[in-house]
N, C-alpha and C positions, 0 to 999 in steps of 0.2 A: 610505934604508932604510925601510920600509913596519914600522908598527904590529901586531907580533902580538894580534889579538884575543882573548880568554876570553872564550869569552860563558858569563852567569852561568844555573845552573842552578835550577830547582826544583822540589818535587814538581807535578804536576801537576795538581793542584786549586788548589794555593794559587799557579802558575802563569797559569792560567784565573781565577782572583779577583783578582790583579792587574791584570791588563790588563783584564777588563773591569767591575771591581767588584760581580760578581756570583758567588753561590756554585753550581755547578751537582751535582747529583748524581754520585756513582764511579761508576757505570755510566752516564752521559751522558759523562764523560771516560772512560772504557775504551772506548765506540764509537767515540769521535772518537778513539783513537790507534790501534786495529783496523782502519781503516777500513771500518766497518759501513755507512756511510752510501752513497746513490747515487753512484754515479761513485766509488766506493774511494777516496775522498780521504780522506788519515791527516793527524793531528796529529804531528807528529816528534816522537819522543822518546825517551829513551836509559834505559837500566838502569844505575844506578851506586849501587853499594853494596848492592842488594837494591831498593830503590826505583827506581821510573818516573818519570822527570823530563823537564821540557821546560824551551824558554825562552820568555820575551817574546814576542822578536821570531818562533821558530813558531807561540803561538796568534796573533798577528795576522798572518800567511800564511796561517794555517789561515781564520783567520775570514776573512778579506777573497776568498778565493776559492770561502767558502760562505756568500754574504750572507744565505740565508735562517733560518741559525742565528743573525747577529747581531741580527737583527731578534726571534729565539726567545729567545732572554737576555734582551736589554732588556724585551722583555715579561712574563717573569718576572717581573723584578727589579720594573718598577712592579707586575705583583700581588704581588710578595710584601713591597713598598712598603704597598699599598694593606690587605691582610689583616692587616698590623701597626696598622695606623690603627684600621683597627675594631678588631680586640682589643683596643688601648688606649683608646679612646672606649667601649667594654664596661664597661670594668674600672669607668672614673672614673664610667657612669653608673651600674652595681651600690653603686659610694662613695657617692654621694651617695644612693642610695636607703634607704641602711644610715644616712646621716647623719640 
């Protein structure tokens, strides 16, 4: 007898920040489950309880069949990597100048 699967759900942002460790805008996730983008490719996702949920395993279908988004995250992510460094290197050199 075969394994009934659950697959587990989540809201949608915090769906898309799991799998790729990065946090994208609600309207970067509402286009991607509209399918706004070229070639109407959607993010699956379901309504349950009033909230838009997805899983794992459809943002990484989603992503792997629109690589040029994965490569649009990861790039974020190091600038919004890189924009956290300088504000923090900001901060400590304003401290010291106050020291």
């Amino acid at each position: 007898m075969s394994e009934l699967q659950n697959p587990v759900y989540y809201p949608v942002l915090e769906a898309i920040r799991k799998h790729t460790g990065v946090t994208v805008d609600r309207v970067t996730a509402w286009r991607w489950s509209k399918g706004t983008l070229k070639g109407g490719r959607k993010l699956e996702t379901r309504k349950l309880g009033g909230r838009v949920v997805s899983t794992l395993e459809a943002v990484e279908e989603f992503l792997t069949n629109n690589p040029g988004l994965t490569e649009e995250v990861t790039s974020n992510k190091q600038a919004s990597r890189s924009r956290r460094q300088r504000e923090k290197e900001n901060a400590l050199r304003a401290i010291n100048e106050l020291c």
